[in-house]
N, CA, C and O of each residue as an XYZ file, in Angstrom:
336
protein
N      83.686    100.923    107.766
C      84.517    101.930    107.131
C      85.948    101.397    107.069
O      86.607    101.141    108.077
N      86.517    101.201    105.425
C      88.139    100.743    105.667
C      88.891    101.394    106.420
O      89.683    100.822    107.169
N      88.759    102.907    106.347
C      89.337    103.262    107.310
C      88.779    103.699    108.970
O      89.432    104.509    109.628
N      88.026    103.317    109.298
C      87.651    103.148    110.840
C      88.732    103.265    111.263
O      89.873    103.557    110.906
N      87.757    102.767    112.739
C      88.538    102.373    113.810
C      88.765    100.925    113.504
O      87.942    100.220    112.920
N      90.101    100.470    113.997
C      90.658     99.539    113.732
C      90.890     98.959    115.590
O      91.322     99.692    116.480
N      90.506     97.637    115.749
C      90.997     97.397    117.146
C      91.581     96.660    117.330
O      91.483     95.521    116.872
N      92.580     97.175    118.245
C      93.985     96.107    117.688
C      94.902     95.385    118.849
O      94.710     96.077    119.849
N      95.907     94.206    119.225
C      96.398     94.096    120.418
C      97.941     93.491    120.116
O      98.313     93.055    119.027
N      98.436     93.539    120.870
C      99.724     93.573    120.480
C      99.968     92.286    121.630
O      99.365     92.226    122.701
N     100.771     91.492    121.255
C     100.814     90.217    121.312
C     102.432     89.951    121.549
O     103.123     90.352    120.612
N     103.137     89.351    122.629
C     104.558     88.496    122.119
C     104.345     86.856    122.122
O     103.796     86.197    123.005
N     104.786     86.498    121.192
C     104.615     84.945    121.580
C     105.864     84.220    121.534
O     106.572     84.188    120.528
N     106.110     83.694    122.521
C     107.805     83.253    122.829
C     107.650     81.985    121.953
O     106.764     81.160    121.730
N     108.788     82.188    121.604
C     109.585     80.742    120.284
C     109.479     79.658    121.189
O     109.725     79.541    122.390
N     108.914     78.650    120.033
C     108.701     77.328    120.729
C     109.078     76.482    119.844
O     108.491     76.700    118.785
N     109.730     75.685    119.794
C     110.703     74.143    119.176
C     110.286     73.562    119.238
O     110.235     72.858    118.229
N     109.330     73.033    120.676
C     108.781     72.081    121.084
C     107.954     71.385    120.515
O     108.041     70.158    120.460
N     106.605     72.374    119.774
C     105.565     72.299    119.844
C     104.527     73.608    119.408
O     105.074     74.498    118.757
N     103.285     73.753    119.678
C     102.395     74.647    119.392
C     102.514     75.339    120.632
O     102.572     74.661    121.658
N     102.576     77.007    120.723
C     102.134     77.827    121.245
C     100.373     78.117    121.417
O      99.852     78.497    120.368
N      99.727     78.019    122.239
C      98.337     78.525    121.842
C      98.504     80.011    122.842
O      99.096     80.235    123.898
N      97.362     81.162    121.587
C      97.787     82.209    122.509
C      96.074     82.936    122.197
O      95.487     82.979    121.116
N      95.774     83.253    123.040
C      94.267     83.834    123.490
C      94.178     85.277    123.455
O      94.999     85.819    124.195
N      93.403     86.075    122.795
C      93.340     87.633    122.581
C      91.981     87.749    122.581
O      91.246     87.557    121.612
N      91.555     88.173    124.051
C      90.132     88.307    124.708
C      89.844     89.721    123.838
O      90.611     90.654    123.601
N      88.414     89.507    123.451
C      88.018     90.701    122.903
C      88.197     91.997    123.724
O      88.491     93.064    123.185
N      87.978     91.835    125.251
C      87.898     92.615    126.003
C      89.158     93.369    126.452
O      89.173     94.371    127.167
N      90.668     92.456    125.692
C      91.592     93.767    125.735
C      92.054     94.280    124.049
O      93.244     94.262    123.737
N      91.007     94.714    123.066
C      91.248     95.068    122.040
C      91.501     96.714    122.646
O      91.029     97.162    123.691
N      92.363     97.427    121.685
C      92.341     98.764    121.706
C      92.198     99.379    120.461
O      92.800     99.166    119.409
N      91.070    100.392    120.810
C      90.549    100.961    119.551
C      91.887    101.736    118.716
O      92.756    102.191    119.460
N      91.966    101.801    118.134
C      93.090    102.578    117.135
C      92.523    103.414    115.753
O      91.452    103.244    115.170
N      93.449    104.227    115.487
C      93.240    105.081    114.077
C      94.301    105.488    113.397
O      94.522    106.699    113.386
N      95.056    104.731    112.791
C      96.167    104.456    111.870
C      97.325    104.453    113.005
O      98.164    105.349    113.103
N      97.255    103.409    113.781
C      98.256    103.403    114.936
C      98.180    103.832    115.921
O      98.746    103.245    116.843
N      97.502    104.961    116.157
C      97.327    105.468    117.285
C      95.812    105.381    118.243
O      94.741    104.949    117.814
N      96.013    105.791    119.308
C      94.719    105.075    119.833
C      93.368    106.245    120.269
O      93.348    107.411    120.666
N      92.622    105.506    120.038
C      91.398    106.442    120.278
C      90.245    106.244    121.534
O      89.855    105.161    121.969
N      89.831    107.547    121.970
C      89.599    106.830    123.446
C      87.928    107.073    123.445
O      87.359    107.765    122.601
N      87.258    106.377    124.543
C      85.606    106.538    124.159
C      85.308    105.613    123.458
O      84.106    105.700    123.208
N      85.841    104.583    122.900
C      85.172    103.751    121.775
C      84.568    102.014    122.670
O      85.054    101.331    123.572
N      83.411    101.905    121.875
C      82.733    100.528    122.604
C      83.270     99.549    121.846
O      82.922     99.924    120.726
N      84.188     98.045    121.607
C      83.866     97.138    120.750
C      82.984     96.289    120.421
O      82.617     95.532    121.319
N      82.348     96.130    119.023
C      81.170     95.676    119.593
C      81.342     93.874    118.389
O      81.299     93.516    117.212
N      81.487     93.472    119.408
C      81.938     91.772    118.634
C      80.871     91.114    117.575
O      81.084     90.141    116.853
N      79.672     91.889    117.663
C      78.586     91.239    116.484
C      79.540     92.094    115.322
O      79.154     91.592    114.266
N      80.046     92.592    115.153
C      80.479     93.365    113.712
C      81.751     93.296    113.037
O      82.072     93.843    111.982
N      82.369     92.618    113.719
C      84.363     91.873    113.303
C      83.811     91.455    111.988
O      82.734     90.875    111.856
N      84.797     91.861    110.805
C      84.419     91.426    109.212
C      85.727     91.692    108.749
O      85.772     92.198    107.628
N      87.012     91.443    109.426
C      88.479     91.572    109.468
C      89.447     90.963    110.147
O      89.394     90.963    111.377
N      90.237     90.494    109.637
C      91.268     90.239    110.985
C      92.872     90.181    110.162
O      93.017     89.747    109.019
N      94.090     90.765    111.108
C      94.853     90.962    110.416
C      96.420     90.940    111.031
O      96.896     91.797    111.775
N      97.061     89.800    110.554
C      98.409     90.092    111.846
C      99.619     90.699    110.941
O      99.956     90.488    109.776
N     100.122     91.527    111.949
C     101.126     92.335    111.806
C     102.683     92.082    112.069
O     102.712     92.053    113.299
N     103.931     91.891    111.649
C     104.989     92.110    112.758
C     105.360     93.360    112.324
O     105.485     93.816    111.188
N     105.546     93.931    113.629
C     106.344     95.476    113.134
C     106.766     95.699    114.516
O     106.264     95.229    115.536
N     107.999     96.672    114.366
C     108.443     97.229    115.149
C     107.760     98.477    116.199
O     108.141     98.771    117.332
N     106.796     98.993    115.518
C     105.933     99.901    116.401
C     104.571     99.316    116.918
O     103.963     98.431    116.315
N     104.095     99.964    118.238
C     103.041     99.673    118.973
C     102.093    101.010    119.037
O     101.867    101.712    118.051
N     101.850    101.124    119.650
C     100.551    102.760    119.593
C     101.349    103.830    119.774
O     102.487    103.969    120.221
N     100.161    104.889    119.145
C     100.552    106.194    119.359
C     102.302    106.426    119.376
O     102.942    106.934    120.296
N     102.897    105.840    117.949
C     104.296    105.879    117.843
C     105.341    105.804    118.757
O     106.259    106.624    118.740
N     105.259    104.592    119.812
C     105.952    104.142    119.996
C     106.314    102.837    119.889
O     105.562    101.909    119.590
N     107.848    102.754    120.215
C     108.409    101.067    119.843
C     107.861    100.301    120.546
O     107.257    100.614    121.571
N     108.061     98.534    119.850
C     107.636     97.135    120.217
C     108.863     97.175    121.185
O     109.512     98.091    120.680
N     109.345     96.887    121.910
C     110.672     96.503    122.862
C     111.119     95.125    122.889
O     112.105     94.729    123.511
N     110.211     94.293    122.063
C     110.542     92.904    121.642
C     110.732     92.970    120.166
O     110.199     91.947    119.735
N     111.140     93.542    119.337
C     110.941     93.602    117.664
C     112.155     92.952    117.745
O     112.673     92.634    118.816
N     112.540     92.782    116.866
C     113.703     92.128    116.499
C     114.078     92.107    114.773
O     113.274     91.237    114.437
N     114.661     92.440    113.709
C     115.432     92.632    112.615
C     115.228     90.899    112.225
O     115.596     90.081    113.068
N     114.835     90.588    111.368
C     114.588     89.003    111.167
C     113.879     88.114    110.229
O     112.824     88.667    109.918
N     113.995     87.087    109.706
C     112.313     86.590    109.146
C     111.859     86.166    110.324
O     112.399     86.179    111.430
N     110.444     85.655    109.857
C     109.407     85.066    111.057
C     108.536     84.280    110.414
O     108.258     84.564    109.249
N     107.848     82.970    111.142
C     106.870     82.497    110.843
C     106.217     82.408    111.526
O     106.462     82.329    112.730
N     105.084     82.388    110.983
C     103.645     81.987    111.504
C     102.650     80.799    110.925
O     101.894     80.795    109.953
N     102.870     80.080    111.637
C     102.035     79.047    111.012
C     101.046     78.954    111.968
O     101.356     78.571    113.096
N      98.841     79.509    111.457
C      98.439     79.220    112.470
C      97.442     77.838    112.187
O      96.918     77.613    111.096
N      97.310     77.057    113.273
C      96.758     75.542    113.467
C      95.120     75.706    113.630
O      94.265     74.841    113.437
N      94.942     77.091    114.047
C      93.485     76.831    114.612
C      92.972     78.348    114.836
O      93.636     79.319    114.473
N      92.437     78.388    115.109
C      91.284     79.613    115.099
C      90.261     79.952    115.433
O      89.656     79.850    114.366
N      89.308     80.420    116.376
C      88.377     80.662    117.249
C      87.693     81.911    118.108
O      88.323     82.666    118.849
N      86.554     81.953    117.899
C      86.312     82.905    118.825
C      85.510     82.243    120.047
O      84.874     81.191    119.985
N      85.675     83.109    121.227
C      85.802     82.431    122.619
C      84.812     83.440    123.654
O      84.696     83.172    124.850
């Protein structure tokens, strides 16, 4: 359903100059959501992912703020990709 449940995790990934960041988002801390906000009771069930989708925004669940957002451009360049 497009509009389902959506499960979602919120992520900071500190700026790196150096080099590649690698950053890991275990299925097991997805949170179910429903247009932002979160919904409780729900199983994820990893045979059925047919989406994936990154966000920057200033809000996190159930309308409240990111406390890391920042006013800005951003990139993302990703190298690799996997499920684990």
């Amino acid at each position: 359903d497009f509009n389902g449940i959506c499960w979602t995790t919120s992520i900071d990934v500190p700026t790196n100059t150096k080099g590649v960041t690698a950053v890991k988002v275990p299925f097991s801390k997805q949170v179910p959501t429903l247009f932002a906000k979160t919904v409780p009771n729900q199983t994820f069930q990893s045979s059925n992912v047919v989406g994936l989708q990154f966000a920057y925004s200033k809000f996190e669940y159930d309308g409240d703020l990111n406390p890391n957002f920042t006013v800005g451009d951003m990139h993302l360049q990703i190298l690799e990709m996997s499920a684990y």
